[in-house]
C-alpha positions as CSV (number, residue, x, y, z in Angstrom):
1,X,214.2,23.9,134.8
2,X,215.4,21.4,132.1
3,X,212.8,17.9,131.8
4,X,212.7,15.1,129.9
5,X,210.4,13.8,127.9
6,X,209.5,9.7,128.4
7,X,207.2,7.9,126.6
8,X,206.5,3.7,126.2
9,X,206.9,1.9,123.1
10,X,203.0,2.0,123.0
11,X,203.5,5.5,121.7
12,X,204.4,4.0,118.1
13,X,206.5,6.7,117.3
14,X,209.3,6.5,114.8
15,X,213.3,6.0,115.9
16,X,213.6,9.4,113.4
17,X,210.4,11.3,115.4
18,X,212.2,9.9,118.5
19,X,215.4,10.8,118.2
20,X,214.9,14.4,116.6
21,X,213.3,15.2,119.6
22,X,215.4,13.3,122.1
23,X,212.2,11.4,123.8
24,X,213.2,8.8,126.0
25,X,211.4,5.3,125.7
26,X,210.7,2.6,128.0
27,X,209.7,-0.7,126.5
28,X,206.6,-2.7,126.8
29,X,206.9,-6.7,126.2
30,X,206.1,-9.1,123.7
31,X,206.4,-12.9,124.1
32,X,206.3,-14.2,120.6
33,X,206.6,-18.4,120.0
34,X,208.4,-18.4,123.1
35,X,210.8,-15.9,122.8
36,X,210.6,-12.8,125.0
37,X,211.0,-9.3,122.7
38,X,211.7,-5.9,124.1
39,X,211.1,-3.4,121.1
40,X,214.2,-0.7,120.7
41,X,214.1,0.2,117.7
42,X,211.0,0.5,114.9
43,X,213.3,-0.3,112.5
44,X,213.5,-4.2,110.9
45,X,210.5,-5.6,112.1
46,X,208.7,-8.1,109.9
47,X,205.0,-6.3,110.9
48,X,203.2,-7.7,107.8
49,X,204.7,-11.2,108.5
50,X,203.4,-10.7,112.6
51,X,200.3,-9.9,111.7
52,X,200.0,-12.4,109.0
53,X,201.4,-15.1,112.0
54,X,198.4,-13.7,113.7
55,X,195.9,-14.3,111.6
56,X,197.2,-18.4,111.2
57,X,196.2,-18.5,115.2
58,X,200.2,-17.6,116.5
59,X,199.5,-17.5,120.2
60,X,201.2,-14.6,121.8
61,X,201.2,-12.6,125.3
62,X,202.7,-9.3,126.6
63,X,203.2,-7.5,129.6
64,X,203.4,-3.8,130.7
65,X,206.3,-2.1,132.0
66,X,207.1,-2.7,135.4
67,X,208.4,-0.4,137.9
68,X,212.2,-1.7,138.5
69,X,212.1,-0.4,134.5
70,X,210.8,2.7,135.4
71,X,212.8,3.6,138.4
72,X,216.1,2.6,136.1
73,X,214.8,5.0,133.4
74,X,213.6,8.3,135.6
75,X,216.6,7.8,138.0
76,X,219.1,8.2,135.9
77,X,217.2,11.9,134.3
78,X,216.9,12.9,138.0
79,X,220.6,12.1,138.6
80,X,221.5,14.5,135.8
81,X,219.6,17.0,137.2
82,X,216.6,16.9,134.9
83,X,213.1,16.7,135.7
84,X,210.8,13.8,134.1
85,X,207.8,14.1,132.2
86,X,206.3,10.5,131.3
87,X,203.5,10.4,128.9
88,X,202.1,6.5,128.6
89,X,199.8,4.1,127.7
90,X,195.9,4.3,128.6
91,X,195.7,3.2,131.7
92,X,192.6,2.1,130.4
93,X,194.1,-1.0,128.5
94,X,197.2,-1.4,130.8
95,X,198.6,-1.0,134.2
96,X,201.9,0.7,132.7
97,X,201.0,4.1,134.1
98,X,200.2,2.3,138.0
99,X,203.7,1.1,137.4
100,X,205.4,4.5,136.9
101,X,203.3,6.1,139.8
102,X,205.1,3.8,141.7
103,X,208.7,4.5,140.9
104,X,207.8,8.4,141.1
105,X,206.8,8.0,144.4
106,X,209.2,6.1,145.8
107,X,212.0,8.2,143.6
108,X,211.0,11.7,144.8
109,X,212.4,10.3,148.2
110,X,215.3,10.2,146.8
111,X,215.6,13.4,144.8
112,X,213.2,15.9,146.6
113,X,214.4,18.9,144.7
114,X,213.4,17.0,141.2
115,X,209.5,16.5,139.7
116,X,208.0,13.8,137.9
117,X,205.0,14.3,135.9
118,X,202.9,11.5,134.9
119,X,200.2,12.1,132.1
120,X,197.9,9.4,131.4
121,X,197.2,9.8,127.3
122,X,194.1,7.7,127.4
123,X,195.4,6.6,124.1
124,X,197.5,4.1,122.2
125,X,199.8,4.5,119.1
126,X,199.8,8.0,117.7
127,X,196.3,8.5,119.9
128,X,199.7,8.5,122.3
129,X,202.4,9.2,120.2
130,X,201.1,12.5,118.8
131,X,200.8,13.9,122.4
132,X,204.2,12.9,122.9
133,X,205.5,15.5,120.2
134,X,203.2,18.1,120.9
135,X,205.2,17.8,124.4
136,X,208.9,17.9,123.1
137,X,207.2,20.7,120.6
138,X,206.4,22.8,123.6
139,X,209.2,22.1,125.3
140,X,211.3,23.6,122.8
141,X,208.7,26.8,122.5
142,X,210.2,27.4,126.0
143,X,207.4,25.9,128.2
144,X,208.0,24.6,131.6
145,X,207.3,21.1,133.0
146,X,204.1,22.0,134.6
147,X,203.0,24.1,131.6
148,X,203.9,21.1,129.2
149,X,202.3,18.5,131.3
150,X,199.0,20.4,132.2
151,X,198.3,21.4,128.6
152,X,198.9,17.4,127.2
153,X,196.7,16.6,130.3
154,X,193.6,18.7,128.6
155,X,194.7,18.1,125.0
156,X,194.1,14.4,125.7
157,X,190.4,15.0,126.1
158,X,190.8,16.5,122.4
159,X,192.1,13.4,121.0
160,X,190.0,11.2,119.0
161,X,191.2,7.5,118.4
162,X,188.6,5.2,116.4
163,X,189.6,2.1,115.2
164,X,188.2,-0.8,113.0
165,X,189.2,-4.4,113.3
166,X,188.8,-7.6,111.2
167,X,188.3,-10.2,114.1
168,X,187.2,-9.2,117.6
169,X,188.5,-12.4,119.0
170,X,192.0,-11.2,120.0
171,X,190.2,-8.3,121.9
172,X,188.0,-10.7,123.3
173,X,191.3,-12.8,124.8
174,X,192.9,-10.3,126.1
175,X,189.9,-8.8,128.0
176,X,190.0,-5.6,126.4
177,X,186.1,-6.2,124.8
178,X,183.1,-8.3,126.3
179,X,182.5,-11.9,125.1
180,X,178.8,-10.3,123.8
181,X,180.4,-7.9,121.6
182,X,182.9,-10.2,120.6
183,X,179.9,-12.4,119.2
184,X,178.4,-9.5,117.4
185,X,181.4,-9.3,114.6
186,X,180.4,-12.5,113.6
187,X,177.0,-12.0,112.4
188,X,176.2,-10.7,109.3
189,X,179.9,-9.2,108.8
190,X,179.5,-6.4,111.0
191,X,182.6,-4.3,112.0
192,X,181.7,-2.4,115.1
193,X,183.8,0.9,114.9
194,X,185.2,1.0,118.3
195,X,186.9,4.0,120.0
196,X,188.5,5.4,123.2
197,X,186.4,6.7,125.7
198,X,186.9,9.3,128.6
199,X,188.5,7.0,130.6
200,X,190.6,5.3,127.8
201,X,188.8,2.2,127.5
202,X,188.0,0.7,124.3
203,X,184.1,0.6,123.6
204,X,181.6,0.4,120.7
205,X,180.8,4.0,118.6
206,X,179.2,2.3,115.7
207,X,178.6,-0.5,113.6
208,X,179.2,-1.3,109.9
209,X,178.2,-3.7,107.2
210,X,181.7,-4.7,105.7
211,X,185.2,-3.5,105.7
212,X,184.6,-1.2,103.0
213,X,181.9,0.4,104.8
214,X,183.4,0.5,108.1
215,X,186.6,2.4,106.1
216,X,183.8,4.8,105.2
217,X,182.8,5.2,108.4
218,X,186.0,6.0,109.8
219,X,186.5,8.9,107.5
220,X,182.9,10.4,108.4
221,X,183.9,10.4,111.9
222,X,186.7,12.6,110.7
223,X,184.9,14.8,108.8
224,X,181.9,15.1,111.6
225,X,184.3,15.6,114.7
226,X,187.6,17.1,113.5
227,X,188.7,20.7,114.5
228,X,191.4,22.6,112.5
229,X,192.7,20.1,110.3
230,X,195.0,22.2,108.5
231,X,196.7,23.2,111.8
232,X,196.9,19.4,113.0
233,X,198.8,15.8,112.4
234,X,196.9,12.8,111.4
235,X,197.7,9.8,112.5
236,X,196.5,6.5,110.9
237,X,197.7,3.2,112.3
238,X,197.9,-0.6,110.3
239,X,197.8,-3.9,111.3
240,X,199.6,-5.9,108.2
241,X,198.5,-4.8,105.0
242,X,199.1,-1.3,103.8
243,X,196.4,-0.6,101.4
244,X,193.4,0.5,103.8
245,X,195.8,2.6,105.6
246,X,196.6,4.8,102.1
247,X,192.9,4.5,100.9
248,X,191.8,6.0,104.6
249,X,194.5,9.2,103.9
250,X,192.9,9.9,100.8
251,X,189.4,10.2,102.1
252,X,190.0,12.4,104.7
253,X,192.4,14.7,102.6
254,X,189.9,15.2,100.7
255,X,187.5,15.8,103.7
256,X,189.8,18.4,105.1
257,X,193.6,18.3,104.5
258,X,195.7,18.1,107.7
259,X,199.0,19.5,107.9
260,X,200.6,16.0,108.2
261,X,199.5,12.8,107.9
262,X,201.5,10.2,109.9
263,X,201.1,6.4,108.6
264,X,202.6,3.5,110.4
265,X,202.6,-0.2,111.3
266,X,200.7,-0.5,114.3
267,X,203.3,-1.5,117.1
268,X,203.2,-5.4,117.7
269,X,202.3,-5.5,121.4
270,X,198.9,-3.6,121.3
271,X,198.7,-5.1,118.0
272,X,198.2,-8.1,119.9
273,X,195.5,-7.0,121.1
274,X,194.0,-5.8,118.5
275,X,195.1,-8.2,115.7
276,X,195.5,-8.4,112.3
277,X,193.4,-6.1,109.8
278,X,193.1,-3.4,112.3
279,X,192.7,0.4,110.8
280,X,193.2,3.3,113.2
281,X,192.4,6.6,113.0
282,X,193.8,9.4,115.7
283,X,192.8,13.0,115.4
284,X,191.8,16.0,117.1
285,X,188.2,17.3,117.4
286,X,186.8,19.7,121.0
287,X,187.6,19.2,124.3
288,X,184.6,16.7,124.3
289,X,184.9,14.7,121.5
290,X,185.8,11.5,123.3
291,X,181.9,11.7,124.5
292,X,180.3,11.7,120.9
């Protein structure tokens, strides 16, 4: 039975990677100096100038996708006669994924010969977005909805996302860290190296003196947790500047060369969150890693 493959802006994913692979993509919110933005396209976005705005103080919000968006995306894939597979945002950091389980439920009313799959990825940019084309890949190797979705839903487990960040205050407003940790990157210039737990929520792995050191300690991560590079995309993630991002590919290419490494400007909405100067590094180690 034919499905579709949905995803959220969150997945970070390129308009090529998107539309080579046909992936369908519902749009989280930005509200920027006043002005409500729904992200189409990743094309001709100032990111360096956002994140720069960000770091003068620019006060911005967002919301997660609602369910009226939803229900207008997986209705009209049912109505074609097309089953849904939607792969989102950690629930852990948003309510997205509450919002589809919503419209599913009250669309399979509706269309009770059709399926919808929901697959929380516990991640964020290509934490998500790589599980996203590991499901259009399997798709095309033949596999059905159910295999597709059941084998993202362990490969999640797999994924490792740690992430360094330059201020911990715009975590700290959005509720996403503790005010106490927040405190703790101000003294002495620790970065904490934070990651993505089990559940998806963003907690402390480690801690660093400096950015150059907490760079460092990205890549050891890498190089302590990471299972068959060669066979496996990379992702690394940027919140302005580019530099950091290429220095970070070059020390884990030499730690173990992955197949692919995917660089890109960390999407503006959990960039909010996550601010300027962030560095993020998405690979996969065992079924476990997310507990180490």
């Amino acid at each position: 039975m034919a499905f579709r493959i949905v995803t959220d802006t969150g997945a970070n994913i390129t308009d090529k990677v998107r539309n080579h692979y046909g992936i369908e993509v519902v749009h989280l919110t930005l509200i920027m100096e006043g002005e409500e933005l729904q992200f189409t396209s990743s094309e001709g976005f100032d990111y360096e100038g956002y994140y720069d705005k960000l770091k003068e103080g620019m006060k911005v919000s967002t919301s997660q996708v609602n369910p009226e968006q939803f229900m207008n995306c997986f209705e009209k894939i049912l109505e074609a006669g097309e089953d849904v597979l939607y792969i989102g945002l950690s629930g852990g950091v948003t309510g997205s994924i509450s919002s589809a389980k919503i419209a599913a439920s009250d669309l399979m009313e509706e269309f009770p010969d059709r399926q919808i799959r929901i697959v929380d990825s516990l991640g964020a940019s290509l934490g998500q977005g790589i599980l996203v084309v590991e499901a259009a890949e399997c798709r095309e190797k033949g596999m059905s909805l159910d295999e597709t979705a059941d084998h993202i839903d362990f490969q999640k487990y797999c994924m490792y996302q740690v992430f360094v960040v330059d201020d911990l205050k715009h975590l700290k407003r959005t509720g996403r860290i503790s005010g106490a940790l927040a405190s703790l990157g101000t003294m002495m210039d620790l970065k904490p190296i934070l990651k993505g737990d089990t559940e998806g929520k963003i907690v402390v792995e480690c801690k660093a003196r400096g950015r150059k050191q907490a760079i460092k300690a990205l890549a050891e991560k890498y190089r302590d947790l990471v299972v068959d590079a060669s066979e496996q995309i990379v992702g690394i993630s940027y919140g302005g500047k580019r530099e950091d991002a290429v220095h970070l590919a070059n020390l884990i290419s030499k730690i173990a060369p992955p197949k692919k490494v995917w660089m890109v400007a960390h999407e503006p909405v959990t960039g909010a969150h996550v601010g300027p100067g962030m560095l993020a590094l998405y690979f996969k180690g065992a079924d476990d890693v997310r507990a180490f």
